[in-house]
C-alpha positions as CSV (number, residue, x, y, z in Angstrom):
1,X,16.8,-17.1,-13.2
2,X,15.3,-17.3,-9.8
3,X,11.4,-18.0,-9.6
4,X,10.4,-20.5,-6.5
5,X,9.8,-18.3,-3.7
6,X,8.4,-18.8,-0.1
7,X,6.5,-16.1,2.2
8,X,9.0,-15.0,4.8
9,X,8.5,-15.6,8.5
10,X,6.0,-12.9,9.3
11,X,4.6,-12.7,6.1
12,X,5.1,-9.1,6.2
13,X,6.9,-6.5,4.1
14,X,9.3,-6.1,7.4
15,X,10.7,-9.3,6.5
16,X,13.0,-7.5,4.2
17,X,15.6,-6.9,6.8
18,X,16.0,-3.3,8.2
19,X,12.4,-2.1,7.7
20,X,9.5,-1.2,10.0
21,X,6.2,0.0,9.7
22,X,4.0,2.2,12.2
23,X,0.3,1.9,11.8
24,X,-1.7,5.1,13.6
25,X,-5.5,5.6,13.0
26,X,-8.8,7.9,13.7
27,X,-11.7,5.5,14.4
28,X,-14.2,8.8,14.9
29,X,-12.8,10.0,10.8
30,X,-12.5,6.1,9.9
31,X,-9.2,7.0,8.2
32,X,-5.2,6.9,8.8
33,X,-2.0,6.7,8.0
34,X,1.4,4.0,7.8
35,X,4.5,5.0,7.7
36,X,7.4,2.6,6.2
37,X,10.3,3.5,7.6
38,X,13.9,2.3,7.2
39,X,16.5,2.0,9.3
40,X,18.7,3.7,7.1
41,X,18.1,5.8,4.0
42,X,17.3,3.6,1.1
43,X,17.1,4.1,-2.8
44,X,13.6,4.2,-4.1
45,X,11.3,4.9,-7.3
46,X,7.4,4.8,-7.9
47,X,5.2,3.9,-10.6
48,X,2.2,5.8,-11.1
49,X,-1.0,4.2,-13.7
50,X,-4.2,5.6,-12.0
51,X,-5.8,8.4,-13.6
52,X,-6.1,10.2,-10.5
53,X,-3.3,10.5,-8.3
54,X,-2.5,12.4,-5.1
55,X,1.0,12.7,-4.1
56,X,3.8,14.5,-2.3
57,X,7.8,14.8,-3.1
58,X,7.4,12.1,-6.3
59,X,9.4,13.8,-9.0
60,X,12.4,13.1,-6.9
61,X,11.9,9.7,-7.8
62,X,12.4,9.3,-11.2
63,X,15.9,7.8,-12.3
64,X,16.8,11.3,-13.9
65,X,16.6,13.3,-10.8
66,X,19.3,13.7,-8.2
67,X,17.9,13.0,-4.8
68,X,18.8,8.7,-4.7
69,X,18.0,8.0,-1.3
70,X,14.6,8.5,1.3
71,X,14.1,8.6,4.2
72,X,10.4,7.2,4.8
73,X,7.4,6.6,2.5
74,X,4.0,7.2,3.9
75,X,0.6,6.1,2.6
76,X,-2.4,7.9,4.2
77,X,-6.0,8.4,3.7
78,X,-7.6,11.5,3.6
79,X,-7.5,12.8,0.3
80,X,-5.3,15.7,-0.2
81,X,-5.4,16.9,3.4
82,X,-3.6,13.3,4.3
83,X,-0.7,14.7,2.0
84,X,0.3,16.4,5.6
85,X,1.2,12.9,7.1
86,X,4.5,13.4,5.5
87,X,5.3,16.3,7.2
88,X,4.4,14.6,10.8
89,X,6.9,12.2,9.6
90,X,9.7,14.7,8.2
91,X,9.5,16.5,11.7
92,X,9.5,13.5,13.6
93,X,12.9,12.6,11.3
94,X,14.3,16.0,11.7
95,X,14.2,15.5,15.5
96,X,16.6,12.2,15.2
97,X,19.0,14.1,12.9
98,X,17.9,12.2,9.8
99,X,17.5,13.4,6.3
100,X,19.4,14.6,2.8
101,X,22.5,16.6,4.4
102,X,22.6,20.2,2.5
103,X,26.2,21.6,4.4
104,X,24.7,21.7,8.1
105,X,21.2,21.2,7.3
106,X,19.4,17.8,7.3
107,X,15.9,17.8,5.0
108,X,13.9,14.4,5.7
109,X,12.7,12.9,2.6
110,X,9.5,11.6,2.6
111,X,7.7,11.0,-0.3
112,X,4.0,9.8,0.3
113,X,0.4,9.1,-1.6
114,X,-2.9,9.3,-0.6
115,X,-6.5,7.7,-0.6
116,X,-10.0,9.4,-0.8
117,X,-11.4,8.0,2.3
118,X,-13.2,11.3,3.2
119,X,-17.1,9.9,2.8
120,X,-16.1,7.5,6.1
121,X,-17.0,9.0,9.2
122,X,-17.3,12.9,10.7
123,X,-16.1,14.7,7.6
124,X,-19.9,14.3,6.5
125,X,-21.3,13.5,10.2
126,X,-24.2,15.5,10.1
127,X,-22.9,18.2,13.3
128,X,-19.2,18.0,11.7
129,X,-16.3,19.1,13.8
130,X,-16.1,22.3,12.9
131,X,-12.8,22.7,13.0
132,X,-11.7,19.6,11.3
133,X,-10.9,21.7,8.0
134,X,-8.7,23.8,9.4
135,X,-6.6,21.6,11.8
136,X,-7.0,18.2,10.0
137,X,-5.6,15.6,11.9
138,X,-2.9,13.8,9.5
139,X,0.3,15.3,10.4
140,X,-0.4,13.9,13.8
141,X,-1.6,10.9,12.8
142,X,1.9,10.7,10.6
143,X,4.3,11.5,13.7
144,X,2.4,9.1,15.7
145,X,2.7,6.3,12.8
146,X,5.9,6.8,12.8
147,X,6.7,6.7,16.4
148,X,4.9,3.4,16.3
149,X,6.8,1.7,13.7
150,X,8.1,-1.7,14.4
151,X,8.8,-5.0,12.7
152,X,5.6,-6.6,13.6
153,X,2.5,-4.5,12.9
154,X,-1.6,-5.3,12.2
155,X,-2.9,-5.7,8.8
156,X,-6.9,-5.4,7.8
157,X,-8.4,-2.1,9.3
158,X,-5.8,-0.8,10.1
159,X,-3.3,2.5,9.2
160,X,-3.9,3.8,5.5
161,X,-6.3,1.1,5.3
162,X,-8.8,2.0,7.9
163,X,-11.6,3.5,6.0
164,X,-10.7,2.0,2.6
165,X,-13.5,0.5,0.4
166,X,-13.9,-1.4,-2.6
167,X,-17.2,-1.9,-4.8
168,X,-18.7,-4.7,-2.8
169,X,-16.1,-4.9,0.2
170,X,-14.3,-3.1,3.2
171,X,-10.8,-2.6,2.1
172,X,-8.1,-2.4,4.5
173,X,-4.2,-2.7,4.3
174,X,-2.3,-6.0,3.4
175,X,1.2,-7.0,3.6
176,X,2.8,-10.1,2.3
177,X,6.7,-11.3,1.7
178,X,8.2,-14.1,-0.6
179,X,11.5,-15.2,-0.1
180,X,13.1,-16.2,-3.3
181,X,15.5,-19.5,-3.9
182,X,18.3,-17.4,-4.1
183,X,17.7,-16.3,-0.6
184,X,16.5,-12.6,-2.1
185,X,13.6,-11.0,-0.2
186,X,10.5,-8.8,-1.6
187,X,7.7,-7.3,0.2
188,X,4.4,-5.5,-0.2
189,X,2.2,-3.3,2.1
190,X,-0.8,-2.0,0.3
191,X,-3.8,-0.1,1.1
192,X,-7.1,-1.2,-1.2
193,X,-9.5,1.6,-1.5
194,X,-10.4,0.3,-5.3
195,X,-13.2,1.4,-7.7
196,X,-13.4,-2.1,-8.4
197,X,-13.7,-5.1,-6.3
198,X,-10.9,-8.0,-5.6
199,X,-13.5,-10.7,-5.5
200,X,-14.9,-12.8,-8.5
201,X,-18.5,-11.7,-9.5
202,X,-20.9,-12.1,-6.0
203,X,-19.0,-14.6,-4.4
204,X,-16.2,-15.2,-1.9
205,X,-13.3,-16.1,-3.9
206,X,-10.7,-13.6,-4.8
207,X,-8.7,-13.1,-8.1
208,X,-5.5,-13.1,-6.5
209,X,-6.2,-17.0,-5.8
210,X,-3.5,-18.4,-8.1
211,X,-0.6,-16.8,-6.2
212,X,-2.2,-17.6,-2.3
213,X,0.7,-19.2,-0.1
214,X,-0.3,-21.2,2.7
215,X,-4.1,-20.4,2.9
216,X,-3.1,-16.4,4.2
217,X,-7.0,-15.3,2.5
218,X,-9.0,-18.7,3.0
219,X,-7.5,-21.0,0.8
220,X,-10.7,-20.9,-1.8
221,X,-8.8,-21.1,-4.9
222,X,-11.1,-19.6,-8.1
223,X,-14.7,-20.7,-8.5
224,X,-16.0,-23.8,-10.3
225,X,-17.8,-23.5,-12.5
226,X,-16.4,-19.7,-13.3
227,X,-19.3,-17.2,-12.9
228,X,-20.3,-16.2,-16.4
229,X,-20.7,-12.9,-15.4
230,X,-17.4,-12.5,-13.8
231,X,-15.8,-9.8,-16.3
232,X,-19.1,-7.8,-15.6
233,X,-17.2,-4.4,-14.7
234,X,-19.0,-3.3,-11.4
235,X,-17.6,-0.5,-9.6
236,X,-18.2,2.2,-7.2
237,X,-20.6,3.4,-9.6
238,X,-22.3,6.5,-7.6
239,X,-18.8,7.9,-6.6
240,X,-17.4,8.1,-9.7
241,X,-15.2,11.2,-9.4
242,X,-11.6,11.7,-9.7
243,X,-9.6,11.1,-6.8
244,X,-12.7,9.3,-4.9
245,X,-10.8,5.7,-5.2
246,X,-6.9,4.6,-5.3
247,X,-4.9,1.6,-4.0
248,X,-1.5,2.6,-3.2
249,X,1.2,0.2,-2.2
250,X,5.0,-0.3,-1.6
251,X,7.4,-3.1,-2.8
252,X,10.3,-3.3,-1.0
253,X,13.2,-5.9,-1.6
254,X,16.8,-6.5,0.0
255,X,18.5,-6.7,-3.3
256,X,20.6,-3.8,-4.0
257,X,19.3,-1.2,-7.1
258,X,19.5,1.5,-8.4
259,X,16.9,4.2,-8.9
260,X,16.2,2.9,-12.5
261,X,16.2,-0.5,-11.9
262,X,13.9,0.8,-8.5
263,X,11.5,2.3,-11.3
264,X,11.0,-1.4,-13.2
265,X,10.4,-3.0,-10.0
266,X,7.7,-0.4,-9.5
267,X,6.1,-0.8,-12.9
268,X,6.3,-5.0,-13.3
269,X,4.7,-4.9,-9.3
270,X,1.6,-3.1,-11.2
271,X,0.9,-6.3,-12.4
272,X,-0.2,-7.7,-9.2
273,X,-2.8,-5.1,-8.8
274,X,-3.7,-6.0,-12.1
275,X,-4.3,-9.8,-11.3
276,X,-5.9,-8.7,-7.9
277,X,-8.7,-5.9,-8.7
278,X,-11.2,-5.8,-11.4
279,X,-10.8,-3.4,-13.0
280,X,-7.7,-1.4,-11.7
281,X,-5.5,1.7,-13.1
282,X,-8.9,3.4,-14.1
283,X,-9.0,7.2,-14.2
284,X,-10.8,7.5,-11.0
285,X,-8.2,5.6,-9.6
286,X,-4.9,6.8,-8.0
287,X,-2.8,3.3,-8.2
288,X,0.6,3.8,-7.4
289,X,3.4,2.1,-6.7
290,X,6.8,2.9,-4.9
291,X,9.3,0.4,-5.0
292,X,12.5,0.8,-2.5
293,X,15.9,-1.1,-2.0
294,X,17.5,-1.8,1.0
295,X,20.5,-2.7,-0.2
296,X,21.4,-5.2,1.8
297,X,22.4,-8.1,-1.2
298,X,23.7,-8.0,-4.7
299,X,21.5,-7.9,-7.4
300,X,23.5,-11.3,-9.0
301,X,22.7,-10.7,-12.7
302,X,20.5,-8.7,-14.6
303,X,18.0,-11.0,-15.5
304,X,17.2,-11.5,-11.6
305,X,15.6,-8.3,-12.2
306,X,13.2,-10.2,-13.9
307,X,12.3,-12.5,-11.1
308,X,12.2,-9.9,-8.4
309,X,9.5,-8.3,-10.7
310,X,7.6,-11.1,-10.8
311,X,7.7,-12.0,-7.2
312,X,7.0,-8.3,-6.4
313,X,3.5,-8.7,-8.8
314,X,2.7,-12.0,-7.3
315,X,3.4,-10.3,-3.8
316,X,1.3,-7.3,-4.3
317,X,-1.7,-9.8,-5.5
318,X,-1.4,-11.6,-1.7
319,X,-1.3,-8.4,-0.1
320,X,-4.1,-7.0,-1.6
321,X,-6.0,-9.8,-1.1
322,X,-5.0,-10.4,2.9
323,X,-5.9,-6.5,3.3
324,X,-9.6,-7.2,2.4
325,X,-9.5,-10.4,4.0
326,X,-8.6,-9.2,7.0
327,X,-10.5,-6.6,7.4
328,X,-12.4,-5.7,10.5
329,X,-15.9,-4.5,11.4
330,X,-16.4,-1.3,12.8
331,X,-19.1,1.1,13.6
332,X,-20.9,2.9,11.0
333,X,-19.4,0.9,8.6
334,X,-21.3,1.4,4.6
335,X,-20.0,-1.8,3.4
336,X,-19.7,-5.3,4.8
337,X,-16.5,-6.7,5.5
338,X,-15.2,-10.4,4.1
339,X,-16.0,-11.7,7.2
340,X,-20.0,-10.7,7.2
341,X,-20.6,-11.2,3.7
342,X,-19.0,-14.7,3.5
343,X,-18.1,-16.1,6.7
344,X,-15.0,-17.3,8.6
């Protein structure tokens, strides 16, 4: 079994080999959208234990149904209007003669999820665009994200991640790699918009501390002594409404799988987000996973399986972190950023 891993040169979820990742925002809405996007179709599944999801195209992922392959997987904030990212993205596709082939006819598939980011900025300004409702911007913001995609992209406030909250801190989105001894590659983008917070009690140090490589979110460690109140359950007690909060995240490897073995990647990642926010998979929450496979290496015996789940948890936890760590100030801001609260 494989389990000494590394973080991969950019530290990024592009450091599984034939992915990129466009980033496009709204500053004026504080919300937007990132795009993964493959260079070639790739086999993916997703794992869903939120209570209050918001989705597009997901059914298609389960082992059972017949579509193995996507094309793209967008995350976007939003709410339910963001669920029109994908489409920017599946026209965008269209136009380079990608998608499922059905006789002459190519249909892009792109499954995405979505964050409540909606209390941010001029959805609740108090002169509104009035015509923000009816022409919102996502499917824009979703073709431009995915015009931008590239190896290298910005983590923090940026994408999905740009009006993302937690209880006591600005989300944002994070990324992270590990490169396993076996040479096998896993990595996470994620965008934390959690009811709960992915710091310990009031301080600076994060839960995802036992699985930080190479000081990537400060290099704290855990508190000593441990607050006593830690395990106090604070949240984003005055929003608490379904769909209001979600982290949403993909874990990408180079190992070749198939869509069930896609699906337990999905569902052992989970546990990251389980080490990094307390508490998560609440029923305000949306948490979702999707897991994809590149392809590009064997999967060299089943019980590797097991080690690229628990690199893919360990990965999500980094990511998590680095998104909130990260993230940036901006105007009207409601919450501080790591930065402000605790310094450089």
């Amino acid at each position: 079994m494989i389990t000494a891993m590394r973080p991969g040169p950019r530290n990024l979820i592009t450091d599984v080999e034939g992915l990129t990742v466009g980033n496009a925002s709204d500053p004026r809405l504080k919300s937007g959208v990132s795009v993964v996007l493959p260079d070639e179709p790739v086999v993916a599944s997703v794992a869903i234990h939120g209570g209050a999801p918001g989705t597009r195209e997901i059914a298609l992922l389960e082992p059972e149904q017949t579509v193995s392959h996507v094309d793209a997987l967008v995350l976007s904030g939003g709410s339910a209007f963001g669920l029109d990212a994908a489409a920017g993205v599946q026209s965008r596709l269209a136009e380079m003669g990608r998608g499922y082939a059905v006789g002459p006819v190519r249909v892009p598939i792109v499954p995405a999820a979505i964050l409540f980011d909606l209390l941010n900025g001029s959805a609740v300004e108090t002169e509104p665009d009035a015509s923000w409702n009816a022409s919102a911007p996502y499917r824009d913001l979703g073709r431009a994200a995915c015009e931008l995609a590239a190896p290298d992209f910005a983590i923090g406030t940026e994408g999905a991640g740009t009006g993302a909250t937690t209880a006591n801190l600005k989300g944002g989105l994070g990324s992270a790699s590990a490169v396993l001894a076996n040479g096998a590659t896993v990595g996470a983008l994620v965008a934390v918009n959690a009811l709960g917070r992915v710091t310990i009690g009031d301080g600076p140090h994060f839960w995802a501390a036992p699985f930080e490589q190479d000081g990537e979110f400060g290099a704290l460690g855990m508190p000593a002594p441990f607050p006593a109140d830690a395990m106090a359950v604070r949240t984003k007690a005055d929003t608490l409404k379904s769909g209001a909060n979600t982290t949403i995240a993909v874990i990408a490897t180079d190992v070749s799988l198939t869509k069930s073995e896609a699906k337990r990647l999905a569902v052992m990642a989970h546990d990251g987000m389980a080490r990094a926010i307390w508490p998560a998979h609440t029923p305000f929450d949306g948490d979702l996973v999707f897991a994809l496979s590149t392809g590009k290496r064997p999967l060299e015996s089943p019980a590797d399986l097991l080690a690229l789940g628990a690199a893919a948890a360990a990965t999500l936890a980094r990511a998590i972190a680095r998104g909130v760590f990260e993230a940036q100030k901006a105007e009207g801001d409601r919450v501080p950023t790591w930065t402000e609260r605790f310094g450089g």
